[in-house]
Each structure stands twice: as structure tokens, then as C-alpha cells.
N, C-alpha and C positions, 0 to 999 in steps of 0.2 A: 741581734746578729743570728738567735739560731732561726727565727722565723724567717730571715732572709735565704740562709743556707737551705734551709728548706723547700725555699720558694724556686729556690736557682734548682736545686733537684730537680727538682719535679718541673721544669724547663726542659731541663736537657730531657727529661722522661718525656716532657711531652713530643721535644723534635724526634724523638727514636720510635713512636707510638705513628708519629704521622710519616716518619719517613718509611717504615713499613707498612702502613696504610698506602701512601703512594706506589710501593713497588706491587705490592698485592692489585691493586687495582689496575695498574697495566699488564699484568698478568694474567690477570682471570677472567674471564669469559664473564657475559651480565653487565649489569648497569645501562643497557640501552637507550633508559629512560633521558638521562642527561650523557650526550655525545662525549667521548672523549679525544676523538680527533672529526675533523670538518667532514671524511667523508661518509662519516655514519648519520649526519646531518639530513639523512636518504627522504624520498616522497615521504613513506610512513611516518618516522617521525616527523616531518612538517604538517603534517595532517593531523596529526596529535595535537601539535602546538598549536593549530588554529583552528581546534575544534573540528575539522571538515570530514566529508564522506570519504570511505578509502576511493583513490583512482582520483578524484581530484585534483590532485599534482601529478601530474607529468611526469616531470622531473626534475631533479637538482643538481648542480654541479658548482664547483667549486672553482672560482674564478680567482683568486689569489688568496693567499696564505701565510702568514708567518708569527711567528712566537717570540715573547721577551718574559717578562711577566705575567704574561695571561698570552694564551693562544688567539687569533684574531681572524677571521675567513670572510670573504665574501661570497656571494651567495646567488646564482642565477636563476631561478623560478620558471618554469614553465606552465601555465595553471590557466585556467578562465576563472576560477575564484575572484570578485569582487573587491573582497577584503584582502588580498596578498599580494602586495608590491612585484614586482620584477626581479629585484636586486633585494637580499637584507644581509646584515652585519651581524654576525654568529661571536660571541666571544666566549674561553673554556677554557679548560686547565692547561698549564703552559706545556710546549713536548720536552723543555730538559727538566731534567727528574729535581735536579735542585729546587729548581723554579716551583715547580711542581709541590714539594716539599714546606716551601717560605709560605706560600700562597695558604697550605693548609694549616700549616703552625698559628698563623694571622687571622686564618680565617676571611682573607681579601677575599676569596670568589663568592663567599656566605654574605659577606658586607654590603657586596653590590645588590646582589637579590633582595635585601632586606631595605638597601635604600631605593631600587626601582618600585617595589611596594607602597613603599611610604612617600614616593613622590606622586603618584596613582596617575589615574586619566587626565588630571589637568594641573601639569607640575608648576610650582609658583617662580621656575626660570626654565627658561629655552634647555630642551634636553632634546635626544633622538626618543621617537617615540620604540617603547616597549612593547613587543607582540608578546613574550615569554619567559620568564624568571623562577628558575628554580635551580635547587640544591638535594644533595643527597649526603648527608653527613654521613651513612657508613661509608659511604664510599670515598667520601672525600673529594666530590664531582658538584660542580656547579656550571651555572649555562645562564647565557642572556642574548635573547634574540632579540636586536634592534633593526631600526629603524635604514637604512643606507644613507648615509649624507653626500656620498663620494661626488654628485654628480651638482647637488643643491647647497653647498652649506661652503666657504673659503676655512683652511686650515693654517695651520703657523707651526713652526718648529719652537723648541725650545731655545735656541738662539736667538729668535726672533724678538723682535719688542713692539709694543703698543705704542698709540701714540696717545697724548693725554686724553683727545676727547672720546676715546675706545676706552682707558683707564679708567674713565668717570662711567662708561654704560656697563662695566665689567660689576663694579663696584655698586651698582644701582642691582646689578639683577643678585652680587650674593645678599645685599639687604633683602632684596626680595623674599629669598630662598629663608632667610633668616628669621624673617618678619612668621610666615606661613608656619614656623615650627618654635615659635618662642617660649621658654618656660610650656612646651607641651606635655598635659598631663601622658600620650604618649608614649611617654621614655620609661614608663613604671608600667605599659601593655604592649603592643604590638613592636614597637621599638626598642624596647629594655637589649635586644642583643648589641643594637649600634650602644648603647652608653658606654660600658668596660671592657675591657679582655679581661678572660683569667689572669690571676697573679703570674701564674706557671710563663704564663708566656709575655707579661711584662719585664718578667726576672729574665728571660730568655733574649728579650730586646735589649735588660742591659747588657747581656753578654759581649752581644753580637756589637753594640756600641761601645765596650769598653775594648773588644778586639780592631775595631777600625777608628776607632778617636784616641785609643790609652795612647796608642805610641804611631803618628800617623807614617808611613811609608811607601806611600803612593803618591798619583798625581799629587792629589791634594795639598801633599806636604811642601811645596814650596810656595803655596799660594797665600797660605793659614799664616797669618802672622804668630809669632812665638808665643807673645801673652794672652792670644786668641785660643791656642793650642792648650794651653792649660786649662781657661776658663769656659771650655764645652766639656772639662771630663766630668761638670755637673750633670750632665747628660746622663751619665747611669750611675753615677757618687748622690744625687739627688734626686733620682726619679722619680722616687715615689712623693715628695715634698712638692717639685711641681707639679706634677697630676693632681696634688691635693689643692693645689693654688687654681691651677684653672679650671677645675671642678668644683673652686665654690661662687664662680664667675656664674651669674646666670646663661643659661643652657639654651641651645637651636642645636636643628642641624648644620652640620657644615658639612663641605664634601670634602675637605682635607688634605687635597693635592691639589689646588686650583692653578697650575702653570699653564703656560701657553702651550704646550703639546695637550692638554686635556680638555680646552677651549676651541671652538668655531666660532665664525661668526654666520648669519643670515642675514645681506644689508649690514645695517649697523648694530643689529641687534645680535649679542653674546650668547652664546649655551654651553654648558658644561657636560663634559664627557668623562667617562675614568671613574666611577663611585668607588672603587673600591678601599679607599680610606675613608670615605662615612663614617661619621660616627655623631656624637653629641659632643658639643663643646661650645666656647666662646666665639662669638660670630667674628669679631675682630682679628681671631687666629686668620683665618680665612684672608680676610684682606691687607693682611703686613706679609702673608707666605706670597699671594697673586704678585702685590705689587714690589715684592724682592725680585722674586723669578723672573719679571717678564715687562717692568720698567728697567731701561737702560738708567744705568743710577744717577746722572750729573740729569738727565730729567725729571726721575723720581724726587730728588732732592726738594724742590723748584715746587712739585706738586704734590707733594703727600699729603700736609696738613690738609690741603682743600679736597682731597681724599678723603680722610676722616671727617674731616666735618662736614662733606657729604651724607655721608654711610648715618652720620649721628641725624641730621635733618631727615632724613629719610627713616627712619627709626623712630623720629619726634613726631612724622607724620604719622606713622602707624601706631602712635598713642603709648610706643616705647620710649619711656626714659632713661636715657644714657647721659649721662655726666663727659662731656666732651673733653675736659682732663686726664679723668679717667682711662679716657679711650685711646686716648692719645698717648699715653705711658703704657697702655695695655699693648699699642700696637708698634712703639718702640721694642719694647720685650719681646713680644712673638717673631720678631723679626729670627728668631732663634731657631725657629721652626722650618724655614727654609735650611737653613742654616744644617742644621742635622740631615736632612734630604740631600741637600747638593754633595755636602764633606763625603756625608756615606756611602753615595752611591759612585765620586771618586774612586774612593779608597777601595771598595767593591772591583775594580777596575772592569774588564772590557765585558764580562762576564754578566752588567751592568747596563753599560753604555761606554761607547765611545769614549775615550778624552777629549777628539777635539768639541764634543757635545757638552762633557759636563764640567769642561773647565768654564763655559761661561757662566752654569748657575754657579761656580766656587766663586768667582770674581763678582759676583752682583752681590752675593750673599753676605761674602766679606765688607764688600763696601756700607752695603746697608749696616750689619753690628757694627761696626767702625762708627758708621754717622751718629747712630742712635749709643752704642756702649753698651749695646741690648743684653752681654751678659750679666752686667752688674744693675741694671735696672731688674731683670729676671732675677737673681741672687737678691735685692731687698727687697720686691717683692714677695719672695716665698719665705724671709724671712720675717716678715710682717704679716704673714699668715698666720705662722706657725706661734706667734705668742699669743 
């Protein structure tokens, strides 16, 4: 108990450490190096990020713009440079100051640079190509200059749903992504930052989940069935027991958010956008969170198994064994993962998203734990851990 008191301290220290990090930084003159709004994005710094001669770029201008959880710009090039698209895709610290503050607490805008790194020049799924990634931790500034898809790649909302045979190539490329980062020695060198957060700021996550799951009062609240209600306040009554459960799950990367707002497609083929929840964990998380989100449920139902045992044949090919069981009760449980996402960013309300947006992930979420009973499959499993 006192280690946890501790742990929560030094939470709240750390959002008070980063939220003055964030007000100092839009205040003070410097940090050129990573932009903090789209129009310091100028010829110079583009000619930075691509290595070029100064004069080189023309110029740049900013063809649209807006902020949620990260700031997002496009980008129109003027250049005879070779190497430099037309159009590119600027993403950076968000412009409300909260925003701005969660981003730095989590470390999201650090998460992404570290997974554009590690997915390098030839990523093992459809991604926008990376011209530039970096971070500046005093400042508390991060930057990713990709690729434009606006013109080449189809997009989907979060409302939207797949159909099975897009489900099964979604499912094929996170194996993919899976497969290329399996048990990598990695996670102990260049990646060691995606594996944990600080305590400080998991004790910080329980907070911020015991204030929007304790007593729910939002949307959300009349969608969550009553005994559903009770059986997520293992979400920060237990956090650290399941971290510790799917932490002894062998390890890949996963990208962490895989919804249909973080997906394109190219033809038929998937790619993944949004790193900023990267981290190290169970590959199966990954695909019980896609197919909560973004199968409509009376078809998920119909097609999950042949899901998973997909994702496992394709893992058998890659000379990974996975226990098909297993996986299958691993990826009943995770269904919980969505679960936490959709409820919190409800309860979050508009400051978030929409309602009429994220009442559909409530509704998918709910139906999926209901089918599977994902809390109490999650509850024996981390009690069968822990003996």
C-alpha cells in the first residue's frame, strides 16, 4: 500500500512536471528543431529533414490542419528535389494544452518516433513511408513527417466496419508485424523504451481510470451494463496484476490502437497508421482490440474463431508456436482492451470525441465482453498467474 501511495505521488508529480513542461514550451522562444505548430514547418526546416542544399525548397505551405490528440497538417512542397513528394503528412504536438500535457505524461509523441525507427526502411506491414522522426524530451516536442496517402490509400471512420474478407487481410498483415518482432532480443536495446511506462505514470493511468470507470456519468453510462460496470474497476483495482499477466505472455510488437480510424487500405491490401500506442506485448492483444472495434458484432461472432486460427497458422508458418487454445482464451480476454478505449474516451466526453462517434465503439465493445465474459476470463487468468 505504501509503494503504491508512492507510486500515485509521484503521478500526479509527474503530470504537474509535464504540464509545466508544456506551458514553458509554448511560451518560450527555441525548439525550432521539432515544429510546434505546421507553420514553422518553413523551406529550412524541410531542407533539414531531407538532408538538402539550403534554397532547395521553394516553399511550403500549409494546406489543411487540425488537432485531437496530436496535431496533423498537410503539407504542399514546392522543390525540384528528386527525393520530395509534392504533398507530405506533418504530425506534432496537439494545440489544446491538455492534449498537449496527456501526450507528454504517456509519452505518445516519443512512442511513435521510436516505433517509426524500429519499423526502418522496409516495414513488415503497409505503413506511410517516413521521411523524418524525432523527439526532443526537454522540451517535450516530438515530430513525424510522413508520407501523404490523401490522394492514394482509401480511409474508413471509426463507425465504419470491414467486411470478413478485409478482416482476414487486416489480421494476416498484424501477424506479419508480429512475426518480424517476435521474442526480439531488441526490447533489452534500441526498443527497451516501447516495453514499460514509468510506475509514476501507470499509477497516474490508474487515476485517470478510476476517475472515468469508478462511478461512470457520461455517455457511456447507459450503454455499460450494471455487472459490466463493476467488473472493469479491475482496470486500476488490478492493474498492475494484469500487466504482470500479459507481460509474461511472450513479447512482439504491437501497434496498440489498431481501429478502423488508424487503418487504410491500398487495393486490398491494409496498413497501419496512429503508432503512438506502440509498445511490446501480446500479438493477440492486437487482434481481439481490431476485431472489437471495427467488426460489426452479429458478423464478428460468425467469424472470429476462423480469425484466430488464422493469425495462429500464420504464426505456425513463421516457425512460431502458439497453442490455438491458448489463443483463443487470450483473445476472449483482451477483448477488454477495447473495452477500456471505447468506455474512456465516452466518459472523456466531447473534449475526446463526439458521442455520436464513440457510442459505436461502446456498443461493439460491450457486445464482444458480453459474448466472450472477457472480464472473468481476464480475472482467472491473472489469477492463475499470480500463484
Amino acid at each position: 500500500m505504501a509503494t503504491r501511495s508512492l507510486f500515485t505521488a509521484l503521478g500526479l508529480g509527474m503530470a504537474m512536471t509535464e504540464a509545466v513542461r508544456a506551458g514553458l514550451d509554448r511560451s518560450l522562444p527555441g525548439g525550432g528543431s521539432i515544429p510546434l505548430r505546421a507553420h514553422q514547418a518553413n523551406t529550412q526546416w524541410l531542407e533539414a529533414a531531407f538532408g538538402l542544399a539550403p534554397g532547395t525548397v521553394r516553399s511550403v505551405s500549409v494546406v489543411d490542419e487540425h488537432s485531437g490528440t496530436a496535431a496533423r497538417a498537410r503539407l504542399a512542397v514546392d522543390t525540384d528535389a528528386a527525393d520530395v513528394p509534392g504533398h507530405l503528412f506533418l504530425k506534432f504536438a496537439p494545440h489544446h494544452y491538455s492534449q498537449h500535457v496527456l501526450m507528454n505524461v504517456f509519452g505518445l509523441g516519443a512512442r511513435e518516433v521510436f516505433a517509426y525507427h524500429a519499423l526502418g526502411e522496409r516495414p513488415p506491414v503497409l505503413t506511410p513511408r517516413c521521411y523524418a522522426a524525432s523527439v526532443n524530451r526537454f522540451r517535450g516536442r516530438a515530430v513525424v513527417l510522413l508520407e501523404d496517402l490523401s490522394s492514394t490509400a482509401r480511409f474508413r471512420t471509426v463507425r465504419d466496419s470491414v467486411t470478413p474478407t478485409e478482416a482476414e487481410a487486416v489480421v494476416d498483415a498484424l501477424a506479419d508485424l508480429h512475426i518480424a518482432f517476435w521474442e526480439t532480443a531488441r526490447f533489452s536495446g534500441d526498443l527497451k523504451p516501447l516495453v514499460a511506462r514509468a510506475p509514476a505514470a501507470d499509477r497516474l493511468g490508474d487515476l485517470i481510470r478510476r476517475r472515468l470507470l469508478g462511478t461512470m456519468k457520461g455517455e457511456a453510462a447507459n450503454l455499460v451494463p450494471e455487472p459490466m460496470k463493476r467488473q472493469c474497476r479491475m482496470f486500476f483495482e488490478r492493474s498492475r496484476d494484469i500487466d504482470a499477466f500479459w507481460a509474461a505472455l511472450p513479447q512482439t510488437l504491437i501497434h496498440g490502437d489498431p481501429h478502423l480510424g488508424n487503418l487504410f487500405f491500398k487495393g486490398d491490401s491494409p496498413g497501419l497508421l496512429d503508432w503512438q500506442n506502440a509498445m511490446s506485448g501480446t500479438g493477440i492483444r492486437d487482434v481481439a482490440y481490431f476485431a472489437a472495434a471495427s467488426v460489426e458484432p452479429e458478423v464478428l461472432r460468425k467469424i472470429e474463431r476462423g480469425l484466430v486460427e488464422r493469425y495462429a497458422a500464420r504464426l505456425d508458418a513463421a516457425n512460431i508456436r502458439a497453442d490455438l487454445d491458448d489463443l483463443w482464451v487470450w483473445y476472449g480476454a483482451a477483448m477488454t482492451e477495447f473495452f477500456l478505449a471505447a468506455v474512456c474516451t465516452a466518459e472523456a466526453g466531447d473534449t475526446m470525441q463526439p458521442f455520436e462517434i464513440s457510442r459505436v465503439g461502446v456498443e461493439r465493445c460491450v457486445a464482444s465482453v458480453a459474448a466472450h465474459d472477457s472480464f472473468t476470463l481476464l480475472a482467472n487468468l491473472v489469477d492463475s498467474n499470480r500463484t
